[in-house]
C-alpha positions as CSV (number, residue, x, y, z in Angstrom):
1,X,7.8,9.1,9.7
2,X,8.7,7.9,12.9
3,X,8.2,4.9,15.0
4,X,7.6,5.9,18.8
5,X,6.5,4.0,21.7
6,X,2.8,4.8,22.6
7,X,4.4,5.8,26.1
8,X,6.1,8.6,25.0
9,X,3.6,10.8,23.3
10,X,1.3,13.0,24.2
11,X,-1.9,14.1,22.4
12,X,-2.2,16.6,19.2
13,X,0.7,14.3,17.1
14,X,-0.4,13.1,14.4
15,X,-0.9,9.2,13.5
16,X,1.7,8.1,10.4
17,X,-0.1,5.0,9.5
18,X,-3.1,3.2,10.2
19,X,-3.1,0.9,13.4
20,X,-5.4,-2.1,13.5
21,X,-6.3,-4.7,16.4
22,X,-4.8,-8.1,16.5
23,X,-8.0,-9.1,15.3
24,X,-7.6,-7.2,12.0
25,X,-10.2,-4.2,12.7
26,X,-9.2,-0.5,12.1
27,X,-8.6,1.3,15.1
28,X,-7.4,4.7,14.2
29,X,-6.4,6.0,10.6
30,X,-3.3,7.6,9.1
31,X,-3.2,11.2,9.7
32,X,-5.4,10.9,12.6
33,X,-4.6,13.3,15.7
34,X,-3.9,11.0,18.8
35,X,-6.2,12.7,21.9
36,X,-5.8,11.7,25.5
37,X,-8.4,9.3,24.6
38,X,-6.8,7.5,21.5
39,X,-3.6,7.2,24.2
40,X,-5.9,5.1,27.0
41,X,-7.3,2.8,24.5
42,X,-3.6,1.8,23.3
43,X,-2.7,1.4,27.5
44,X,-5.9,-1.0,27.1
45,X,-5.4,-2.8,24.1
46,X,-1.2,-3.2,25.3
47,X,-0.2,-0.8,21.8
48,X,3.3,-0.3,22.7
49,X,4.8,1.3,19.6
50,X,3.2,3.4,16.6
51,X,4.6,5.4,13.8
52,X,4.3,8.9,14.1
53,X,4.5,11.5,11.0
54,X,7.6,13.3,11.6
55,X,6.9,17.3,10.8
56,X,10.6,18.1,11.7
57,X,12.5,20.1,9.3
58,X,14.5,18.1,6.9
59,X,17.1,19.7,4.2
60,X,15.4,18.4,0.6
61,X,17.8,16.7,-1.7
62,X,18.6,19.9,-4.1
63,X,18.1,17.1,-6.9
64,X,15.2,14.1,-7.8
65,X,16.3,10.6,-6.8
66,X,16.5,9.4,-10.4
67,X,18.9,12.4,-11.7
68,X,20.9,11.1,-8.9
69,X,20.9,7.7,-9.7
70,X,21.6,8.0,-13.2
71,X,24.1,10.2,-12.8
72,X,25.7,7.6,-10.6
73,X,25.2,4.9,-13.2
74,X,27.3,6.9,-15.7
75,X,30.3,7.6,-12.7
76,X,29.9,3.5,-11.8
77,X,30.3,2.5,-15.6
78,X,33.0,5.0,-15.9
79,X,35.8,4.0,-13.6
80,X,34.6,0.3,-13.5
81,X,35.3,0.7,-17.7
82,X,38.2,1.9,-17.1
83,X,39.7,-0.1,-14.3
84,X,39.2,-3.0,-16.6
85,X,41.4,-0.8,-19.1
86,X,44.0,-0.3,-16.3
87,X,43.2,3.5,-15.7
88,X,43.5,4.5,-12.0
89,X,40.3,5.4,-10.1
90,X,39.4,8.8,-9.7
91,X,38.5,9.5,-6.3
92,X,37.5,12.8,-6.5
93,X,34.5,11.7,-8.8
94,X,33.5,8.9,-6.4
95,X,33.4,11.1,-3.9
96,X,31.4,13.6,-5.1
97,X,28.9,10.8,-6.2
98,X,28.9,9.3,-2.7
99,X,28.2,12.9,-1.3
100,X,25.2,13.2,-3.9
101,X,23.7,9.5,-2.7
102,X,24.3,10.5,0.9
103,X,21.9,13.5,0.5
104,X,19.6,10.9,-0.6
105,X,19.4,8.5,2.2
106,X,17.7,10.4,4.4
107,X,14.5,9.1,4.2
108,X,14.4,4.8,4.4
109,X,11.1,4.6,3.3
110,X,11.1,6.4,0.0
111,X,14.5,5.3,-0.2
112,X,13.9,1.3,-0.4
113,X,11.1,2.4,-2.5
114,X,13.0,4.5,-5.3
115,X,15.4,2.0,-5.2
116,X,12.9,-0.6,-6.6
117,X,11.9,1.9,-9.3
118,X,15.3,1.9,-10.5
119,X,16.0,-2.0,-10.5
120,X,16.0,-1.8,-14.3
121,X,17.5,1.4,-14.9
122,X,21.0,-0.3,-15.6
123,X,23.2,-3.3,-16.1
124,X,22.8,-5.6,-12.5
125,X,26.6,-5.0,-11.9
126,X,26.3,-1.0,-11.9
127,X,23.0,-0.7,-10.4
128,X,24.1,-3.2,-7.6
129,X,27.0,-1.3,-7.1
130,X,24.6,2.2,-6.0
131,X,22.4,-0.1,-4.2
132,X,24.6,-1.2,-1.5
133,X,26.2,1.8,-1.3
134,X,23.0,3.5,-0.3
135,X,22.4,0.5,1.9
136,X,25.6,1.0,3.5
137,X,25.2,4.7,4.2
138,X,22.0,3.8,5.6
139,X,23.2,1.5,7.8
140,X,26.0,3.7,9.2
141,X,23.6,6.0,10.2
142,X,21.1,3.3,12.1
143,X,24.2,2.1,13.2
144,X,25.3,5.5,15.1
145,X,28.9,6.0,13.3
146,X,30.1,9.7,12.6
147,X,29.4,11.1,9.2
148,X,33.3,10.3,7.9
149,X,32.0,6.8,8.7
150,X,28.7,6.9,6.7
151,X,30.8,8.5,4.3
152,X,33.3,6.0,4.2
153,X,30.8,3.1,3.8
154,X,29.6,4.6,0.6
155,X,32.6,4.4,-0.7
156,X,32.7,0.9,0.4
157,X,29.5,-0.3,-1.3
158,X,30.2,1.7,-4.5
159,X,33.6,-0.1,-4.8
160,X,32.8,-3.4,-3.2
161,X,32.3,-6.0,-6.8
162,X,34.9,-3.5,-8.5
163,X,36.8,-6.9,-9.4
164,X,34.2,-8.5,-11.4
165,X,35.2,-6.4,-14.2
166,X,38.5,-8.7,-14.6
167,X,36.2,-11.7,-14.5
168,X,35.0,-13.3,-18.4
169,X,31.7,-12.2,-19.4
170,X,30.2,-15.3,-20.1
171,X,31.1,-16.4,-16.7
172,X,29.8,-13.0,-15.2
173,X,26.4,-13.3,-17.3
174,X,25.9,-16.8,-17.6
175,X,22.6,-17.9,-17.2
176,X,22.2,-20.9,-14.8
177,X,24.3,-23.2,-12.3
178,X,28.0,-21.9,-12.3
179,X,30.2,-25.1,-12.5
180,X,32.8,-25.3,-9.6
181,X,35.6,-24.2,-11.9
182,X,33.4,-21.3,-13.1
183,X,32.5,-20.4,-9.8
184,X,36.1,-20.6,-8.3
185,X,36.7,-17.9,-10.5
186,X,34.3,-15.6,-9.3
187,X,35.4,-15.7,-6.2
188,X,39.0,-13.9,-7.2
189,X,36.6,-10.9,-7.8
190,X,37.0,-9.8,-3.8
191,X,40.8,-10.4,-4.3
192,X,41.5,-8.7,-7.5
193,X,39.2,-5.7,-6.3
194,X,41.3,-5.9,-3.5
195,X,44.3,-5.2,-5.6
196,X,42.9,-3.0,-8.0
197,X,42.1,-0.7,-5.1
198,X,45.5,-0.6,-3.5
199,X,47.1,0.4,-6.4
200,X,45.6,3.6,-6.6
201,X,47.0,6.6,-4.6
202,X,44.3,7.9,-1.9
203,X,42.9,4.5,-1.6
204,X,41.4,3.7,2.3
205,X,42.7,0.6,3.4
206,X,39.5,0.2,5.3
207,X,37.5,0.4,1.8
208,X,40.0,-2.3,0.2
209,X,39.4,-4.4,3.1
210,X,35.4,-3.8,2.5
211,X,35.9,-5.6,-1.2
212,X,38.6,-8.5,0.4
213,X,36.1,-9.4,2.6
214,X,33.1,-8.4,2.3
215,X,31.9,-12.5,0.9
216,X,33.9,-14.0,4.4
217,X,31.0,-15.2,7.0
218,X,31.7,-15.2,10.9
219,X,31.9,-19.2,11.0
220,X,34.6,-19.6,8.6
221,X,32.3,-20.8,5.5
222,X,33.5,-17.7,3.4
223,X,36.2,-16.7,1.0
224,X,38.7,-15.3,0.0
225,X,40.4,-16.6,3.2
226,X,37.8,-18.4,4.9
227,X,38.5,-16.1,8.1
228,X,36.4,-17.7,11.3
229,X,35.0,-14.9,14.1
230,X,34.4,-11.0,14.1
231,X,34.9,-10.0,11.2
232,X,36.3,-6.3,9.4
233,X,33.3,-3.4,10.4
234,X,33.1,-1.8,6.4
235,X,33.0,-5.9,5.4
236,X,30.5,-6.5,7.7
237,X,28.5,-3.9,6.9
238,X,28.9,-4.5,2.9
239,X,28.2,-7.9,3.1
240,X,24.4,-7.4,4.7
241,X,23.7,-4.3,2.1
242,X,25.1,-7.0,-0.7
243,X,23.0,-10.2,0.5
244,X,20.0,-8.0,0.7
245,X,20.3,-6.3,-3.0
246,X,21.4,-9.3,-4.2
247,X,18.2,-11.1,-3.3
248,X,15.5,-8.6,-3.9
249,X,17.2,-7.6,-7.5
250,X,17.0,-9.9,-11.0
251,X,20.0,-10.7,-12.3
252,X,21.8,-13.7,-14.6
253,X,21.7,-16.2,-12.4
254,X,18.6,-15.9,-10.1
255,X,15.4,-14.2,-10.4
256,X,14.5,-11.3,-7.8
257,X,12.6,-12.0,-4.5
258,X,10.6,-10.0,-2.2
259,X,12.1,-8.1,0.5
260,X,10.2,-10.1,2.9
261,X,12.1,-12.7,1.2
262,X,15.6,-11.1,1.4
263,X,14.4,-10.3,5.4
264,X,13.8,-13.9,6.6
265,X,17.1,-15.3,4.4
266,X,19.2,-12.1,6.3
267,X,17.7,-13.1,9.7
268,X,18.9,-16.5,9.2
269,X,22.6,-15.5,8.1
270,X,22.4,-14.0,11.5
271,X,23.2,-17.1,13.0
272,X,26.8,-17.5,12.7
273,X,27.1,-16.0,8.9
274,X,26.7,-11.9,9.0
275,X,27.3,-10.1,11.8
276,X,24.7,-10.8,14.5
277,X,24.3,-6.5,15.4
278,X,24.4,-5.5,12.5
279,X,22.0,-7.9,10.4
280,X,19.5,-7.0,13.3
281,X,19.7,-3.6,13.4
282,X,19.1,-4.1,9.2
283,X,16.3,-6.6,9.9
284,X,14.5,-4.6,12.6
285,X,14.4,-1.3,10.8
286,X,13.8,-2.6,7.6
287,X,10.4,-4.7,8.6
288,X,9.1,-1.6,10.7
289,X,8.5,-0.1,7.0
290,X,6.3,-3.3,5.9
291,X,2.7,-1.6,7.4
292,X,1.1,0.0,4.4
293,X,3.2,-2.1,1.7
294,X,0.6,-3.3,-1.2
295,X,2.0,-6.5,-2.3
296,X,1.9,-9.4,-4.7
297,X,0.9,-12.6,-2.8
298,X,2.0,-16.2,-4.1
299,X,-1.7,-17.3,-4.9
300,X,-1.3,-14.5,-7.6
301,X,-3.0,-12.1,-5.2
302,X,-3.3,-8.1,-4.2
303,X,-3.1,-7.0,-0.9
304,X,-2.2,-4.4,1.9
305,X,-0.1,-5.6,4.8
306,X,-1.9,-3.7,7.6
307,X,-0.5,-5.8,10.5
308,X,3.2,-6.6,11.0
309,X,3.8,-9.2,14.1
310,X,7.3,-8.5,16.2
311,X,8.1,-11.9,16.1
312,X,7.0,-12.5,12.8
313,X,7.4,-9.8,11.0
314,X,7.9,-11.4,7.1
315,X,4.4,-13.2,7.7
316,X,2.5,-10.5,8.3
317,X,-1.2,-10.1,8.0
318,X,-2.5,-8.8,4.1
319,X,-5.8,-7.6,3.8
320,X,-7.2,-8.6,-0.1
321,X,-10.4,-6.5,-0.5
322,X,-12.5,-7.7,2.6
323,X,-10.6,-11.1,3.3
324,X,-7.6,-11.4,5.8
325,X,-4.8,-13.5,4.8
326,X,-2.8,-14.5,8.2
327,X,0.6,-15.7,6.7
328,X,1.9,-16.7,9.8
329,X,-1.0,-19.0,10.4
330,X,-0.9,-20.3,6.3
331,X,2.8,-20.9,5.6
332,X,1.3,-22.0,2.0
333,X,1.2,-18.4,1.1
334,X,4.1,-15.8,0.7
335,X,4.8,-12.3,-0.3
336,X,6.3,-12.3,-3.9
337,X,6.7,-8.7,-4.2
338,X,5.7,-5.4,-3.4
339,X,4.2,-3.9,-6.0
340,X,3.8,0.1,-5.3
């Protein structure tokens, strides 16, 4: 599926999801074929953008998502096992599983939504780990870098929390506040994973930087170092896939949240935390999926989101059976979850 300003098509493609007025009434359904007619009545009603289904060619993944991912789980519990033992990572292996997860990532939307399927699939620290390397790749490639690059990232996000394994357990897992002592200690995780990686031949300095720095924020407020300004490209890109999983996944200290959630808390770490291009590039894609989402609603609610406001787009408009919830209008209500 593709999203494709309403300027550039011409008539026999066919619709990829439903469009509806500003006013909440169905104009044209999903799978519909757009006619010269369909086209004029956008110019009218000022449609600029639609999505489109994409019936280009694409190379299937040779294997299902979840084989993948659990395959993945057992390579990630693997070296991170035996790091903590003091065995030297095998790069061959994680390269091999970053190759696999790459072939994957084609396709955001499934890809956000497998990705929720396999939330519980594993220990956070493991299934955190996959996540933002996926993130990553898929970033690299919204991002325009060279396949090395995408590559590269993986790698990145696979390997990014690598030094929590040298942190206590009942630090790690504790359930709760983290005391300032307890939490000072986490924070060597970036600089032991740091460590960890260099130590091992083949490393990529560019990946070791990735887990320095990937909790350092552009106006100085991060660690290790507390750098202030630009900040390292793999770090930069980590640290949005990281903030994102983090939020939308359940772990010892904080329940999950909503992607819409996750969206409005990355759009505001835009401002002088992440890395303005790169947290919009994130924010934009990622909201362009929300049209068709069923989701939980705060007043305990099922709905679809069948309208998506540019400026707004985490307070979108749910339809619940034949009533119309406007969240940007009631800020009482929020998404909680998406649910299919």
């Amino acid at each position: 599926m593709l999203k494709i300003k309403t300027s550039n098509l011409k008539p026999g493609i066919k619709l990829g999801k439903d469009i509806y007025s500003y006013d909440s009434q169905l104009l044209l359904t999903n799978g519909s074929t757009i006619t010269q007619e369909h086209l004029d009545n956008f110019a009218r009603r000022n449609i600029e953008e639609v999505f489109i289904l994409d019936e280009s060619p694409r190379i299937k993944p040779e294997r299902e998502f979840e084989d993948v991912y659990q395959d993945a789980l057992e390579v990630v519990k693997s070296f991170m096992v035996g790091a903590m033992l003091g065995s030297p990572l095998d790069f061959q292996e994680i390269d091999k599983t970053v190759d696999l997860l790459r072939e994957q990532a084609f396709d955001a939307i499934d890809l956000f939504r497998q990705m929720r399927l396999m939330k519980d699939k594993g220990e956070y620290l493991f299934t955190h780990s996959i996540n933002v390397s996926l993130i990553c790749m898929l970033l690299g490639r919204w991002l325009k870098c060279d396949q090395n690059t995408i590559r590269e990232l993986g790698i990145a996000g696979l390997l990014h929390d690598l030094g929590k394994v040298f942190i206590e357990n009942d630090i790690l897992n504790k359930r709760g506040k983290l005391t300032e002592q307890e939490y000072e200690k986490i924070k060597k995780h970036t600089v032991l994973g740091y460590n960890f990686i260099c130590q091992n031949p083949g490393m990529n300095l560019e990946v070791a930087n990735a887990a320095l720095m990937h909790h350092e924020r552009v106006d100085g407020s991060g660690y290790p170092s507390g750098l202030k300004g630009q900040l390292n490209f793999y770090a930069a890109v980590v640290a949005v896939a990281d903030v994102y999983d983090a939020i939308t996944s359940a772990h010892s200290y904080a329940d999950k949240r909503s992607p819409y959630s996750a969206a409005e808390i990355l759009w505001q770490e835009s401002f002088g935390k992440l890395d303005a291009r790169i947290t919009k590039v994130f924010y934009d894609k990622i909201t362009n999926f929300y049209v068709g989402n069923k989701v939980l609603l705060s007043n305990k609610k099922e709905g679809i989101v069948i309208y998506v406001d540019p400026f707004q787009p985490t307070r979108p408009i749910v339809m619940v059976e034949d009533e119309f919830y406007n969240l940007a209008l009631d800020r009482s209500i929020t998404i909680q979850d998406i649910i299919d």
